[in-house]
C-alpha positions in Angstrom: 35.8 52.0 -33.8 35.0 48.4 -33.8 32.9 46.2 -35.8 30.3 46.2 -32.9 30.5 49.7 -32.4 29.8 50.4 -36.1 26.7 48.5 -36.6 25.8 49.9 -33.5 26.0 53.4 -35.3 24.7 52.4 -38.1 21.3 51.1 -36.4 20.9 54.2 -34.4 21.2 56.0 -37.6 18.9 53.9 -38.7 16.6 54.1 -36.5 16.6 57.9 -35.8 16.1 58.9 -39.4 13.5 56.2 -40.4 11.6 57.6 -37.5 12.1 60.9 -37.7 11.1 60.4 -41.1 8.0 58.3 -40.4 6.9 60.7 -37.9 7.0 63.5 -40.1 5.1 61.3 -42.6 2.5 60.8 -40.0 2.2 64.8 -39.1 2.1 65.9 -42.5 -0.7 63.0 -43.5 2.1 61.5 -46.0 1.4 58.5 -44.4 -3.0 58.1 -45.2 -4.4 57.5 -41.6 -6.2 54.3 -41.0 -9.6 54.6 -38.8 -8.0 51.2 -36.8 -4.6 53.2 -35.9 -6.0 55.5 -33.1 -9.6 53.5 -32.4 -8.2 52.3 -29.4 -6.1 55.2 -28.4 -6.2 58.6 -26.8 -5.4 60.4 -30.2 -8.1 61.8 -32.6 -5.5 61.4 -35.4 -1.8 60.4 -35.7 0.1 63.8 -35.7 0.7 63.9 -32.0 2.0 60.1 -32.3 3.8 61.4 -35.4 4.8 63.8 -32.7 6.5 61.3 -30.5 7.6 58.9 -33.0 9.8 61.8 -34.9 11.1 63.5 -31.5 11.8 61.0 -29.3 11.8 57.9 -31.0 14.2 59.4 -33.7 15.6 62.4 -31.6 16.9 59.9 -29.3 18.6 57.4 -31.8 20.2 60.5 -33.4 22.0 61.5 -29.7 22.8 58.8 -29.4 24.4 58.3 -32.8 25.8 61.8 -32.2 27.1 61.0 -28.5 28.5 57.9 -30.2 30.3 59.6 -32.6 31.8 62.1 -31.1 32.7 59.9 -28.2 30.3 61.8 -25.3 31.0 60.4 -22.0 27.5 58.3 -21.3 27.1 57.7 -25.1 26.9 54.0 -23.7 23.8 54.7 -21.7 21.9 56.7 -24.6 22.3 54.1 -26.9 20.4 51.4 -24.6 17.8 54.4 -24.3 17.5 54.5 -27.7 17.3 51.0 -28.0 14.6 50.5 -25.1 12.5 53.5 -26.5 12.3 52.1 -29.8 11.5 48.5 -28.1 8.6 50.2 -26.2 7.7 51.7 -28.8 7.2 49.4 -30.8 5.4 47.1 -27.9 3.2 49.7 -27.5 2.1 50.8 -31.3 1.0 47.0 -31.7 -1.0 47.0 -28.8 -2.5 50.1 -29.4 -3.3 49.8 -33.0 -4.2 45.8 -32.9 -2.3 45.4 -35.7 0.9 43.6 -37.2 3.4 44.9 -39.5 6.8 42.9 -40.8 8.3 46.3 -40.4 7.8 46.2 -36.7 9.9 42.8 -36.5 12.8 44.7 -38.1 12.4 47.7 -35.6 12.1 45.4 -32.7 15.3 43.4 -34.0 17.3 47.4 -34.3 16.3 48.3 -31.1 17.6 44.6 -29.3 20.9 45.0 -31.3 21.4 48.1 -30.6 21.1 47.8 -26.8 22.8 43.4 -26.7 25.6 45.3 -28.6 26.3 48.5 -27.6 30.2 48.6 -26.2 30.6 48.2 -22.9 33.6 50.1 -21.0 35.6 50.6 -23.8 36.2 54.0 -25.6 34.7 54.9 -28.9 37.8 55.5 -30.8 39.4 52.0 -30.3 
């Protein structure tokens, strides 16, 4: 595996377990919930976005690290998924909350990586 194709895993690992993580944080009220966080949402609290965060936020990241990996025909296109679902995600929790974070600038700079340098047409093991 290359150089690209390493920090490529690495960020999807990244990703998917910091996620997963902070979703489960968010389900299990590790994480204190903030009034402002789902005022201008849907949700009445944060475990379904705790939901989404740790499923398919994370779950995605992780199949894709996994697809990576093990060198799953299409592991190209789930790692720009993974990457555009955390962009959106990311997009969408600052518009929904109204906040700012400097940990959103990191996760929007993961999920760009991960998708401007995900290897194209070229097999995992090289």
């Amino acid at each position: 595996m290359d150089r690209d194709g390493k920090s490529v895993l690495g960020l999807l690992l990244f990703n998917g377990l910091t996620a997963v993580g902070g979703g489960l944080a968010l389900m299990t009220g590790a994480i204190p919930e903030q009034d402002s966080w789902v005022r201008h949402t849907d949700f009445s609290s944060l475990y379904f976005p705790g939901v989404i965060l740790m499923a398919i936020v994370g779950g995605s990241s992780l199949v894709a690290a996994t697809a990576m990996f093990k060198g799953t025909t299409g592991w190209q296109l789930a790692s720009i998924l993974a990457g555009l679902i955390m962009l959106f995600w990311i997009v969408g929790e600052i518009a929904s909350i109204r906040g700012f974070h400097f940990l959103q600038v990191i996760y929007v700079i993961t999920g760009a990586v991960v998708i401007w340098c995900t290897p194209t047409g070229r097999p995992v093991s090289d």
